[in-house]
N, CA, C and O of each residue as an XYZ file, in Angstrom:
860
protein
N      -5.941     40.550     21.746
C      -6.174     41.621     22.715
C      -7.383     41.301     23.584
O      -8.386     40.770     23.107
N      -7.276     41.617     24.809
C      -8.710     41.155     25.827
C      -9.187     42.560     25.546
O     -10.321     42.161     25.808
N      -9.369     43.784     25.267
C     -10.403     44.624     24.892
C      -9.593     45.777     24.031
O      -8.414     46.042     23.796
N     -11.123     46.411     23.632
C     -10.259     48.083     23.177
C     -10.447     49.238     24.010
O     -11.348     49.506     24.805
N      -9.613     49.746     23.735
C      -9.284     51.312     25.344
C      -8.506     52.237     24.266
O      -7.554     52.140     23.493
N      -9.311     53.031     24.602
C      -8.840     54.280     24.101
C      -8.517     55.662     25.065
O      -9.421     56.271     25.639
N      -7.046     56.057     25.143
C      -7.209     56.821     25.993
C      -5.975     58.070     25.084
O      -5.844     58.033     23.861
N      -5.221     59.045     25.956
C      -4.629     59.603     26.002
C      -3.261     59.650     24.526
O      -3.085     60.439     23.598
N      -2.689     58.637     24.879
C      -2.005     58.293     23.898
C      -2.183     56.368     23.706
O      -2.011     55.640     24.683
N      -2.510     55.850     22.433
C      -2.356     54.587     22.296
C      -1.283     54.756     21.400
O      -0.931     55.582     20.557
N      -0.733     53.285     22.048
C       1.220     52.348     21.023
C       0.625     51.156     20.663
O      -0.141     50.517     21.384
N       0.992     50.841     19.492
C       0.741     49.386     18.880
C       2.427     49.407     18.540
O       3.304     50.167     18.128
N       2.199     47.868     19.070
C       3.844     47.744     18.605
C       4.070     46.386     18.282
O       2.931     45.959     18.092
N       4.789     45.539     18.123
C       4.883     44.431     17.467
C       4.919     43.334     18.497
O       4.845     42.168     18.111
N       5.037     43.639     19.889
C       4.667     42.756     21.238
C       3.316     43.437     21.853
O       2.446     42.566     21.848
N       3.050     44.079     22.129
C       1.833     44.811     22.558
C       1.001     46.143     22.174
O       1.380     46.890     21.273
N       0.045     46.334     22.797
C      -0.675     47.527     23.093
C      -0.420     48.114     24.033
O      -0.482     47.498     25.097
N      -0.017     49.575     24.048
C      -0.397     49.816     25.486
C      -1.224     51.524     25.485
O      -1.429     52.216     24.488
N      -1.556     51.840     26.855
C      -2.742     53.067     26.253
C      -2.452     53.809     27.649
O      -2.290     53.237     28.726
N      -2.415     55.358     27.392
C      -1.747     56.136     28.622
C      -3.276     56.555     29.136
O      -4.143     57.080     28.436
N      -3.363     56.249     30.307
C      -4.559     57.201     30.749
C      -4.717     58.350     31.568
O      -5.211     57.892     32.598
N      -4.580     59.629     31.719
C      -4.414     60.354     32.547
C      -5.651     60.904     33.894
O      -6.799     60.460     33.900
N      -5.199     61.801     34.832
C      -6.239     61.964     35.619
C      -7.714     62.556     35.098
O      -8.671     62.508     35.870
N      -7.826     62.994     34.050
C      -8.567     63.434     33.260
C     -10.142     61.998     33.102
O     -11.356     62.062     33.299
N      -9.441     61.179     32.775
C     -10.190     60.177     32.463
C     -10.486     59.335     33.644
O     -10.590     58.109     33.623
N     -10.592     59.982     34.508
C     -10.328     59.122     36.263
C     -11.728     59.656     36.463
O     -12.014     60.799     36.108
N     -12.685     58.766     37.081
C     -14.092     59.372     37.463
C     -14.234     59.030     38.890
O     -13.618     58.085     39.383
N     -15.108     59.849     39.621
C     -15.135     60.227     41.176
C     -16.847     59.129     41.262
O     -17.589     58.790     40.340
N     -16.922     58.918     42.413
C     -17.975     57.787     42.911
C     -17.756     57.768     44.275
O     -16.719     57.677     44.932
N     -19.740     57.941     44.801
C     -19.773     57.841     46.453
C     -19.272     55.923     46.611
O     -19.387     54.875     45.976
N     -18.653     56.474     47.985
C     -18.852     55.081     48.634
C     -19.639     53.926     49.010
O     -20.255     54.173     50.047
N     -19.848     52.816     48.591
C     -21.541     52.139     48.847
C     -21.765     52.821     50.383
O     -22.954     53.107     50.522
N     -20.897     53.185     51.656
C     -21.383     53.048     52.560
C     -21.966     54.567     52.622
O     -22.322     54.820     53.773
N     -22.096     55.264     52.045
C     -21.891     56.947     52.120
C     -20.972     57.743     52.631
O     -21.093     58.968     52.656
N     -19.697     56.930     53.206
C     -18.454     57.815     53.919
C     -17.974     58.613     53.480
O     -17.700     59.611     54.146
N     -17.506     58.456     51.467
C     -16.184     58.727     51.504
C     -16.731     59.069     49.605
O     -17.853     58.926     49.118
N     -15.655     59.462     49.040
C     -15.609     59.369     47.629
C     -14.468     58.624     47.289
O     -13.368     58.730     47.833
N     -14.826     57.719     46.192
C     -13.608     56.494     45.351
C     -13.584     57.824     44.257
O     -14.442     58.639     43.919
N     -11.887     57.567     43.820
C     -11.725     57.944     42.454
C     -11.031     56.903     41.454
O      -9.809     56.773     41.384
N     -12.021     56.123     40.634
C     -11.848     54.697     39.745
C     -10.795     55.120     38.780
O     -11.252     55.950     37.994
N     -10.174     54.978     38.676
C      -9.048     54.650     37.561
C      -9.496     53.870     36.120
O      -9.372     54.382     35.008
N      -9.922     52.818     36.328
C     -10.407     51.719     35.245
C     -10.709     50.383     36.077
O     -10.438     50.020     37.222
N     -11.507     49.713     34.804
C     -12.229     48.663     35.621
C     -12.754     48.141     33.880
O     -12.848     48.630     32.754
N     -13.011     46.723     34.660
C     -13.864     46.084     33.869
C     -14.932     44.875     34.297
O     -14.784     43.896     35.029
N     -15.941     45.308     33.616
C     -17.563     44.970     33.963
C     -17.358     43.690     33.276
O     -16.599     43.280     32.398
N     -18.544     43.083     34.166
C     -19.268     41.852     34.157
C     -20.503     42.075     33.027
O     -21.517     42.733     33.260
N     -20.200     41.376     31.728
C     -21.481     41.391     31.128
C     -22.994     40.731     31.867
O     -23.229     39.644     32.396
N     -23.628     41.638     31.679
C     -24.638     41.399     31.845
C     -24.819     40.907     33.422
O     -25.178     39.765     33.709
N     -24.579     41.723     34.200
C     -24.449     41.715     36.022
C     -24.061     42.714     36.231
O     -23.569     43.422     35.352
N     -24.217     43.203     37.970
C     -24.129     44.442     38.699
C     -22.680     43.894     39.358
O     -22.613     42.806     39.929
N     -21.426     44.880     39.187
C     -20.052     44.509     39.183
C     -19.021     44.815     38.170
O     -19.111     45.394     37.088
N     -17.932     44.237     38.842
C     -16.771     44.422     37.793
C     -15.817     42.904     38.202
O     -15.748     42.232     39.231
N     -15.299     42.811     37.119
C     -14.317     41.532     37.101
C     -12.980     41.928     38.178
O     -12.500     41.335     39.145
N     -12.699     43.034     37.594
C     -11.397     44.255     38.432
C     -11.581     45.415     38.484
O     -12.271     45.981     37.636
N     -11.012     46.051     39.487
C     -11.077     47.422     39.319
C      -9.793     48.022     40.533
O      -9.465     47.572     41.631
N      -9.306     49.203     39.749
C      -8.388     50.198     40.049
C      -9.068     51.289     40.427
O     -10.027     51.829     39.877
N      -8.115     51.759     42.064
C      -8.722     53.245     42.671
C      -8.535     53.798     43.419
O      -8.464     53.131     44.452
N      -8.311     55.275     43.614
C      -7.706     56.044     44.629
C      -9.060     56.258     46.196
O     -10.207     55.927     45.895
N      -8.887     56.664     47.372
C      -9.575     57.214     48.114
C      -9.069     58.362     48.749
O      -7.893     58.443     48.395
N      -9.310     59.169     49.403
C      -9.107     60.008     50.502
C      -9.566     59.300     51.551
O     -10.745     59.033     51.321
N      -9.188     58.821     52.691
C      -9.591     58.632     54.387
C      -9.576     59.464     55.025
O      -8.493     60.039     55.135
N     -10.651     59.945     55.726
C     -10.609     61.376     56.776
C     -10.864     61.100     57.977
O     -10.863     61.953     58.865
N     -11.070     60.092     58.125
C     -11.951     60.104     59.149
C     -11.920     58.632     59.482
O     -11.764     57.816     58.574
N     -12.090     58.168     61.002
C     -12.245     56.751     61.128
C     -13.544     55.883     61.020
O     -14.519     56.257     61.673
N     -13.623     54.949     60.384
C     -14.376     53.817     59.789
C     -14.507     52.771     59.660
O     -13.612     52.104     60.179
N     -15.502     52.062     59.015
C     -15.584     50.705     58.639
C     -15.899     51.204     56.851
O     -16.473     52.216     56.449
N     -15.297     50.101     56.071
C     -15.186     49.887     55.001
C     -16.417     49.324     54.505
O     -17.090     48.551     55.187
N     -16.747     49.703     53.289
C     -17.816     49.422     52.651
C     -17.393     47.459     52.218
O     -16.279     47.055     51.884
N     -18.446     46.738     52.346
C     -18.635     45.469     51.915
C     -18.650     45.067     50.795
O     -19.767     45.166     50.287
N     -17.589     44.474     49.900
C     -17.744     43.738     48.385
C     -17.198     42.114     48.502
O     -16.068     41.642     48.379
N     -18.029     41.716     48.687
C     -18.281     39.931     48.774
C     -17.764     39.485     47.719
O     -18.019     39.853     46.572
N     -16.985     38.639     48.073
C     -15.948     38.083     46.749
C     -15.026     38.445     46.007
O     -14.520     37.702     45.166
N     -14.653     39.724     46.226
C     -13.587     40.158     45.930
C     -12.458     40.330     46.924
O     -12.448     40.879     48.025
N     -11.552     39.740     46.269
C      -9.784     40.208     46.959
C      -9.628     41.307     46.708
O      -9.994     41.797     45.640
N      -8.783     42.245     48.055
C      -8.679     43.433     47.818
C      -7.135     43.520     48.221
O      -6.633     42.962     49.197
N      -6.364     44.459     47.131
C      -5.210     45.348     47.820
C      -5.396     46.390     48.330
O      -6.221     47.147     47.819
N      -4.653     46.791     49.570
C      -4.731     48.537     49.678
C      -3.202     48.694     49.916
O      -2.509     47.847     50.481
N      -2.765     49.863     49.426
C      -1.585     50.900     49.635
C      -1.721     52.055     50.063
O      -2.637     52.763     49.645
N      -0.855     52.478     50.970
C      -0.667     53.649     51.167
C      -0.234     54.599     49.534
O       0.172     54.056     48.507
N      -0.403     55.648     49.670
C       0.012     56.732     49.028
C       0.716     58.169     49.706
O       1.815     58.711     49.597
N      -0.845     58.534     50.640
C      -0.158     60.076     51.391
C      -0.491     59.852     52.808
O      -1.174     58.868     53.093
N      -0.109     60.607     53.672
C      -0.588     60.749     54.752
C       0.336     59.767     55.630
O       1.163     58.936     55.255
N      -0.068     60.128     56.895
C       0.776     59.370     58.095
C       0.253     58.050     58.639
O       0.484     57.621     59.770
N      -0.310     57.594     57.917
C      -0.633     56.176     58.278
C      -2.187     55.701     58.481
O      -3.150     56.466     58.424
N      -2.235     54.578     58.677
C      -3.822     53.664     59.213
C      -3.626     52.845     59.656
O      -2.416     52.639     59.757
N      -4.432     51.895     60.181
C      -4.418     50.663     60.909
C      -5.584     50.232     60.065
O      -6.521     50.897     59.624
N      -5.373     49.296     59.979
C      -6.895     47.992     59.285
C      -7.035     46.842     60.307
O      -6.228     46.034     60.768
N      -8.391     47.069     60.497
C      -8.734     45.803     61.402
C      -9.600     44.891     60.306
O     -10.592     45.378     59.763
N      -9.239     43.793     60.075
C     -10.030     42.799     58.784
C     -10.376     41.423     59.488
O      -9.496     40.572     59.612
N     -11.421     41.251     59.862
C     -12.099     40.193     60.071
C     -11.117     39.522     60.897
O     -10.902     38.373     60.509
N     -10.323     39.948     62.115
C      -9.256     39.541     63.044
C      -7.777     39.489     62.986
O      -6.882     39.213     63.785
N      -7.864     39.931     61.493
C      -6.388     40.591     61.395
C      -5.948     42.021     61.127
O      -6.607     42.731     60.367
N      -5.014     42.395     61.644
C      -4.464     43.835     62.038
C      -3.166     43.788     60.840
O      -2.200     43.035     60.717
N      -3.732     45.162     59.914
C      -2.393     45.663     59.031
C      -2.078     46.593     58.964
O      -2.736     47.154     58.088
N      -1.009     47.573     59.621
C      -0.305     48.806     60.099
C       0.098     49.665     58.853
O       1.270     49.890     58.550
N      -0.542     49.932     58.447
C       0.786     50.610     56.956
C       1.333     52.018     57.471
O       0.514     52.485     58.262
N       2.056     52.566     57.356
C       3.315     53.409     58.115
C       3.793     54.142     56.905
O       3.484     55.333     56.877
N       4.259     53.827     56.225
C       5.115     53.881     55.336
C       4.330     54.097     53.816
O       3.375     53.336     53.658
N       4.606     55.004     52.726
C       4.490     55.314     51.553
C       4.351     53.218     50.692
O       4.937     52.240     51.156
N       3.783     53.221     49.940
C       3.487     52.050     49.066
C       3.296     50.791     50.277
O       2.787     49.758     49.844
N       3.613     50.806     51.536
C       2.978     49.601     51.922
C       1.391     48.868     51.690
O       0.514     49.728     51.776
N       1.067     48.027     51.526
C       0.390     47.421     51.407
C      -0.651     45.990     52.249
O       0.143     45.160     52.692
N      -1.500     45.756     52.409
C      -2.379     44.957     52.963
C      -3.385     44.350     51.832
O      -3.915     44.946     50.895
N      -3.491     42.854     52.246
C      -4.018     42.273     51.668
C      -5.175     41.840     52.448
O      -5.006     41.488     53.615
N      -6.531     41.831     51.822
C      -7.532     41.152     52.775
C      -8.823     40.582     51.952
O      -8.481     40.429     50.779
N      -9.850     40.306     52.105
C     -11.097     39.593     51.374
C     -12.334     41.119     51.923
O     -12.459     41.643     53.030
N     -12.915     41.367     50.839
C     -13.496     42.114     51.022
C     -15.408     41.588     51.679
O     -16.423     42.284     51.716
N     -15.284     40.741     51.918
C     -16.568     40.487     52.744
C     -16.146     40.580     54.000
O     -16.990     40.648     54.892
N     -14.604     40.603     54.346
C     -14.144     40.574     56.118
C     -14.411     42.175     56.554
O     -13.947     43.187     56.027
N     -15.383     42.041     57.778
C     -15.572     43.595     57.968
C     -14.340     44.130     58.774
O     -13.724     43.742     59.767
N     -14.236     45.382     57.757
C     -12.734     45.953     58.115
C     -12.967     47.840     58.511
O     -13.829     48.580     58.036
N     -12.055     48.134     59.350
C     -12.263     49.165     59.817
C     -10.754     50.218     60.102
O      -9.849     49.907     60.877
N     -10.783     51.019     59.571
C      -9.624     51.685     59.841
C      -9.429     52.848     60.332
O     -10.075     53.808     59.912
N      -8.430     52.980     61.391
C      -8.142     53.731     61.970
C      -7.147     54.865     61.837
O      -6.020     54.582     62.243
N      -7.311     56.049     61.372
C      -5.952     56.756     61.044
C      -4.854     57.119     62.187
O      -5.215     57.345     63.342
N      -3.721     57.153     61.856
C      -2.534     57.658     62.842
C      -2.788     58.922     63.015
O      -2.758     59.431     64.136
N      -3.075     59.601     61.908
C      -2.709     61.011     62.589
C      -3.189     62.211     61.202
O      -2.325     62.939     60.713
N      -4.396     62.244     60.800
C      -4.592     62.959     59.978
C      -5.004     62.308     58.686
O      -4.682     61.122     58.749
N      -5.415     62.510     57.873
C      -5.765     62.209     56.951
C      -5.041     61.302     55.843
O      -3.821     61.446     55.771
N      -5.798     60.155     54.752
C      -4.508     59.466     54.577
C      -5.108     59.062     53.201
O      -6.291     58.722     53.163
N      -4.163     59.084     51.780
C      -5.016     58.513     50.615
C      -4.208     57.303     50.310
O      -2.995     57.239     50.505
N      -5.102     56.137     49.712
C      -4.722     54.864     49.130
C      -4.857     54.640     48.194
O      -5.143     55.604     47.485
N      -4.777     53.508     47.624
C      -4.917     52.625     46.182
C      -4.715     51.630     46.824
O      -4.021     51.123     47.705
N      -6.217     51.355     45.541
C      -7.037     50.195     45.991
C      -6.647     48.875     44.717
O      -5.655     49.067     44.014
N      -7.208     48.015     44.577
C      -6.832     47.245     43.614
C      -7.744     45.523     44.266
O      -7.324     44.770     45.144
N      -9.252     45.363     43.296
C      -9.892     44.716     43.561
C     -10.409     43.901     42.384
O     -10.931     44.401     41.388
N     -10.244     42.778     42.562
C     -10.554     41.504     42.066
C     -11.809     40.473     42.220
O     -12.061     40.028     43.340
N     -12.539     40.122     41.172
C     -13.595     39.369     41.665
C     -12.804     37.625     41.832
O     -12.214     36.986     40.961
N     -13.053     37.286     43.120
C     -12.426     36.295     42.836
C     -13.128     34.980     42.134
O     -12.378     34.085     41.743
N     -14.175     34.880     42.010
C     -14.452     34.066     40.906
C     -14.202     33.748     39.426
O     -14.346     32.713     38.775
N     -13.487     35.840     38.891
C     -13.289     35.738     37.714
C     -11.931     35.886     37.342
O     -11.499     35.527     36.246
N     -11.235     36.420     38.251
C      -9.659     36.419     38.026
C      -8.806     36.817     39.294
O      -9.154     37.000     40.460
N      -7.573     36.889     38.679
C      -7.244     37.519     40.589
C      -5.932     38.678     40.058
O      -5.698     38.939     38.878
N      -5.148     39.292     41.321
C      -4.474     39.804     40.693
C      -2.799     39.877     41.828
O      -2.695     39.497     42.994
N      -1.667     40.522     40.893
C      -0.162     40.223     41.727
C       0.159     41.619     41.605
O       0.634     42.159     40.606
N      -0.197     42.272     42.928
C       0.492     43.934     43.162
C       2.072     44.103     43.599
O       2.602     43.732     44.647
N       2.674     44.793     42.446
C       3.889     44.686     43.479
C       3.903     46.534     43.478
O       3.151     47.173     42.743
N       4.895     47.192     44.437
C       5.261     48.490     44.556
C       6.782     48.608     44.740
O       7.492     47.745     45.256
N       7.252     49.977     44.173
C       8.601     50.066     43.986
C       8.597     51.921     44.586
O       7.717     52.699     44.217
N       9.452     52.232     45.292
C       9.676     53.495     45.825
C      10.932     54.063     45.397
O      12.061     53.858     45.843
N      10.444     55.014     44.207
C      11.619     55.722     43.912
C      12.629     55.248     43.348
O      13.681     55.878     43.453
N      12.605     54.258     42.746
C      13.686     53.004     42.331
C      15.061     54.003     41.291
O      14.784     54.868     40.461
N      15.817     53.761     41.490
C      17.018     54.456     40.496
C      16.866     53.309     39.135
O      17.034     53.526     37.935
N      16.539     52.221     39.739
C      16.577     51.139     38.099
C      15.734     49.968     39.026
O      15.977     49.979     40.233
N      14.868     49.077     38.572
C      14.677     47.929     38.848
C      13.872     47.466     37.882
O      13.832     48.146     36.857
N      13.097     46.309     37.939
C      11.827     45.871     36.855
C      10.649     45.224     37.093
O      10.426     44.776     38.218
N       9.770     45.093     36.104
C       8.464     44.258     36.546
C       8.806     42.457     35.634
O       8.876     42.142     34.446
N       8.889     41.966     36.444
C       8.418     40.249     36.255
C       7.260     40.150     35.887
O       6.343     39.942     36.681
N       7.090     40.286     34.566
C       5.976     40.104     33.363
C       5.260     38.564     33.328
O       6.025     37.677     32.949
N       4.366     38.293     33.555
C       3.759     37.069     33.306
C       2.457     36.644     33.344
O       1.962     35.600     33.769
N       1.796     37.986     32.638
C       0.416     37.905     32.610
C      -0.038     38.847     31.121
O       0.686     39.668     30.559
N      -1.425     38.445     30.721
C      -1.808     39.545     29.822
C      -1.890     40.968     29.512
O      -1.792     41.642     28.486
N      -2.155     41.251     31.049
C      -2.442     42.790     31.588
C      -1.906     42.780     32.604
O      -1.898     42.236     33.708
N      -1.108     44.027     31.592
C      -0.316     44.954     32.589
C      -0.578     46.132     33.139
O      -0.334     47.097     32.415
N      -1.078     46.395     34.400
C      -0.976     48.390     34.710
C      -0.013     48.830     35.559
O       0.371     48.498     36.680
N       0.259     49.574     34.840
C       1.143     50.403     35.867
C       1.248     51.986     35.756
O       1.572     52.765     34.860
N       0.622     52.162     37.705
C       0.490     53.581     37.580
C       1.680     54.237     38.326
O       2.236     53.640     39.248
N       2.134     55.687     37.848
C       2.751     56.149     38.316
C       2.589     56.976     39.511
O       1.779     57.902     39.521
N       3.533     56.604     40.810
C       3.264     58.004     41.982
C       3.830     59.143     41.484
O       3.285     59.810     40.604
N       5.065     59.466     42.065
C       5.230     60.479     41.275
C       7.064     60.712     40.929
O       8.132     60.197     41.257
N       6.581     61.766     40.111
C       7.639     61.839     39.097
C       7.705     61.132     37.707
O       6.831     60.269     37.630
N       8.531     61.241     36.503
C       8.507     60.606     35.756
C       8.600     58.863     35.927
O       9.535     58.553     36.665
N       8.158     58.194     35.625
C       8.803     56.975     35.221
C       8.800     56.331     33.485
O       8.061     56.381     32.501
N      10.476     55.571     33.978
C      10.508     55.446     31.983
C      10.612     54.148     32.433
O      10.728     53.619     33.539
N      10.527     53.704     31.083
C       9.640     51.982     30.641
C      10.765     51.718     29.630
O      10.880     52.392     28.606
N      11.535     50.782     29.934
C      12.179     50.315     28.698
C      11.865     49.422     27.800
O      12.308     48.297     28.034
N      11.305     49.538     26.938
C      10.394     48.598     26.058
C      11.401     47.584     24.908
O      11.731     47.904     23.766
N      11.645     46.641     25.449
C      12.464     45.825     24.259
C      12.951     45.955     23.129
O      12.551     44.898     22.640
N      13.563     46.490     22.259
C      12.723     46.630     20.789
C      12.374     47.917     20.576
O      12.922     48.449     19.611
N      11.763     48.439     21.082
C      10.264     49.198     20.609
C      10.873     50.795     21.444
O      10.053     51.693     21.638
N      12.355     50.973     21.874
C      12.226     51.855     22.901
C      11.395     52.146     23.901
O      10.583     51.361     24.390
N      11.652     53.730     24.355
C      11.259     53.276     26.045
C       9.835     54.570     25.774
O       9.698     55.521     25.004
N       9.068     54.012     26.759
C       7.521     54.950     27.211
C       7.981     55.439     28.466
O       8.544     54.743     29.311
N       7.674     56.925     28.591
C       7.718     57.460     29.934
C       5.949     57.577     30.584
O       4.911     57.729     29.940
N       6.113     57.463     31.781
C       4.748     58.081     32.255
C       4.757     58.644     33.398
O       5.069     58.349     34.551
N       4.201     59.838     32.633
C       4.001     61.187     34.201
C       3.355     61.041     35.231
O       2.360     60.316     35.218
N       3.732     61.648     36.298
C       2.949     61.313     37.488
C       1.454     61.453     37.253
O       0.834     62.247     36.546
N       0.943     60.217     38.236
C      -0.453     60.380     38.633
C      -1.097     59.539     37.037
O      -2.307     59.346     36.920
N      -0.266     59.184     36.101
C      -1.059     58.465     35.050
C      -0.883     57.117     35.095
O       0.177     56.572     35.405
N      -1.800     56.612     34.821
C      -2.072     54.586     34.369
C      -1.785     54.198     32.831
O      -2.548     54.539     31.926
N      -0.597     53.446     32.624
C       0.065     53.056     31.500
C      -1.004     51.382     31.729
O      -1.043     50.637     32.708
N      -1.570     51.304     30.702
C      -2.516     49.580     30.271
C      -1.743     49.012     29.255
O      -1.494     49.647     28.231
N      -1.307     47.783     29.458
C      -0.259     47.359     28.626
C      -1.148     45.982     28.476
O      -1.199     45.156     29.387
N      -1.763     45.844     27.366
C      -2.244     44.581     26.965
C      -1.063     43.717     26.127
O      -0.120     44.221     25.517
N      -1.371     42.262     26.262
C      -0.179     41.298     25.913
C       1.492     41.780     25.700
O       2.206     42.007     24.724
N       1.615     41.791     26.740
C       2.955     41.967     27.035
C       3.684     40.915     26.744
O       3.188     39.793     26.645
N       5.453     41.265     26.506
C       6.415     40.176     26.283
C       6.582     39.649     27.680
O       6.942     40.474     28.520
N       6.362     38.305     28.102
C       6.938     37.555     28.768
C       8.152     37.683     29.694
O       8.660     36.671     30.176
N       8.560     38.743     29.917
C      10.185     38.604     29.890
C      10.016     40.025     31.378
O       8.941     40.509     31.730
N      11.546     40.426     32.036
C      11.355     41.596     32.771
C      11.431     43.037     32.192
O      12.145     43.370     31.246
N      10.878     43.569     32.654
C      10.042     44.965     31.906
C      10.956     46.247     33.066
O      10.651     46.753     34.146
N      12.054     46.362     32.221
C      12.918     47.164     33.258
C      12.829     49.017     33.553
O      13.261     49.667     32.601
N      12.415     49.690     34.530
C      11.882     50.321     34.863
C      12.399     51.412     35.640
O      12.800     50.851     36.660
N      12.697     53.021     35.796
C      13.485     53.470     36.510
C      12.651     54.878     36.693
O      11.618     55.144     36.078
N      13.363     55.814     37.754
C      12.811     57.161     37.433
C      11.746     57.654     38.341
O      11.587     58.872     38.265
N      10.927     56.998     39.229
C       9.995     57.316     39.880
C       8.847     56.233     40.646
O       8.538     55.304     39.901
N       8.296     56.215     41.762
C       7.604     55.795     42.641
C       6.765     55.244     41.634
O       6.503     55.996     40.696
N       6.177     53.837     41.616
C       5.111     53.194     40.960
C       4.592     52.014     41.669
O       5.161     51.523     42.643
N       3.253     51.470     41.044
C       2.919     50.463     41.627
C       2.487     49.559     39.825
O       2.038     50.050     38.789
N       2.785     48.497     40.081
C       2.540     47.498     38.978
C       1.414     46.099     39.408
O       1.690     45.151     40.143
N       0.162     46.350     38.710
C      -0.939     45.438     39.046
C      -0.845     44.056     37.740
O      -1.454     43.976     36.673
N      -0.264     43.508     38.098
C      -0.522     42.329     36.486
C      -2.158     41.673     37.119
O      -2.518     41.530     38.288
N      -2.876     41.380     35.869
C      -4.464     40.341     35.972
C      -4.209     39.407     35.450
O      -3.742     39.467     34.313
N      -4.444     38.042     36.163
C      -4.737     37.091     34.884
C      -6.087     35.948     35.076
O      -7.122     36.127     35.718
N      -5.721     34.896     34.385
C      -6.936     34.287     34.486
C      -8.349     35.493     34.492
O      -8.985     35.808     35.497
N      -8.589     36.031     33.036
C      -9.706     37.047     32.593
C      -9.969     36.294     31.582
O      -9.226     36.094     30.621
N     -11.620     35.612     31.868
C     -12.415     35.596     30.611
C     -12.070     36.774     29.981
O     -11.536     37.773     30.464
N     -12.585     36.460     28.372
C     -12.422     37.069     26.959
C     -13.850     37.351     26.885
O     -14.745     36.758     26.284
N     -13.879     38.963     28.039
C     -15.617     39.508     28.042
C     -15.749     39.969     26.714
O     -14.731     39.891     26.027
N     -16.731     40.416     26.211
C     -16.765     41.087     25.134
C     -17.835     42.628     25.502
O     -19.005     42.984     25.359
N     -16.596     43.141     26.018
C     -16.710     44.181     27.051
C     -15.661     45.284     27.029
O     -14.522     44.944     26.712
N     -15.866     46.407     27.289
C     -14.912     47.164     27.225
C     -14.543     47.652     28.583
O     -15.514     47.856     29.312
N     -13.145     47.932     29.195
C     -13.116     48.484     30.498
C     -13.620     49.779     30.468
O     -13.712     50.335     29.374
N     -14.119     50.617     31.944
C     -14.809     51.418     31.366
C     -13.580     52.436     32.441
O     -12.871     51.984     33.339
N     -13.643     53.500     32.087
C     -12.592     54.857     33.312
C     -13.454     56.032     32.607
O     -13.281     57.206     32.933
């Protein structure tokens, strides 16, 4: 196991761990720049340094901006609510329109976004890239599809509605909207999935901190 987490409900099962976390355990944080409030999901720290290896997280956008600066980290963003943004990133332009789209960019590129038309919330999903990196995929509303498993850590949070987890073996985990399912050492194999809007973050390449993620 790369750490212990204790949340909501923990499964030990004979391929993995996995640990439900709900909004409950979600903590609120100003923006380095003072704009805005992050709401962190989970993360995990750098022993002994100011940082995190990764970290998971919602925002509200109200207003138009420039993005706070984190040097060395790869960043995802997704849409969630609202009618859209524009990202301007260090000379490239990413439109998201649409529910779960996504943009990829380096978080030292100064980036600035512009809303379409009202207010707009995301998920974030940031990586130090010195210590690991990470593969976001998103699924909208899927009647059946799956996650292509091939890393240690697995998250996957739910938008909304139920989503069920068919677990090999082991039967299936549902998770309610708005919660983060942490699936440490997962089976190898596709992780088939139905029932509701989600996004799936696999990490790999993570030193063995001797550290706990913190939410």
């Amino acid at each position: 196991m790369l750490f212990e987490l204790e949340g909501e409900h923990t499964r030990i099962t004979r391929m993995h761990t996995s640990t439900l976390l709900g909004p409950e355990t979600f903590q609120s944080m100003p923006w380095r720049n003072g704009l805005g409030t992050t709401v962190e999901l989970l993360r995990q720290d750098l022993p002994g340094e100011t940082g995190f290896a990764w970290r998971l997280s919602m925002a509200d956008v109200t207003e138009d901006g420039e993005f706070s600066n984190f040097s060395g980290y790869d960043r995802t963003l997704l849409l969630l609510e609202g009618n859209g943004l524009t990202l301007d990133c260090g000379g490239a332009r990413h439109r998201l329109e649409q529910p779960l789209q996504a943009a990829r960019f380096r978080g030292e590129d100064a980036t600035v976004a512009t809303l379409h038309d009202g207010p707009v919330k995301d998920f974030n999903v940031m990586t130090s890239r010195q210590h690991c990196n990470a593969r976001v995929s998103a699924h909208a509303k899927p009647t059946a599809t799956h996650i292509e498993v091939s890393t240690k850590l697995l998250l996957i949070y739910a938008v909304t509605g139920d989503l069920r987890i068919d677990s090999s073996g082991d039967g299936n985990l549902r998770i309610p909207p708005q919660h983060l399912l942490v699936v440490q050492d997962p089976v190898a194999e596709p992780l088939p999935c139905r029932g509701a809007s989600f996004i799936a973050t696999q990490i790999s390449n993570i030193a063995q901190y001797d550290t706990d993620p913190q939410n």
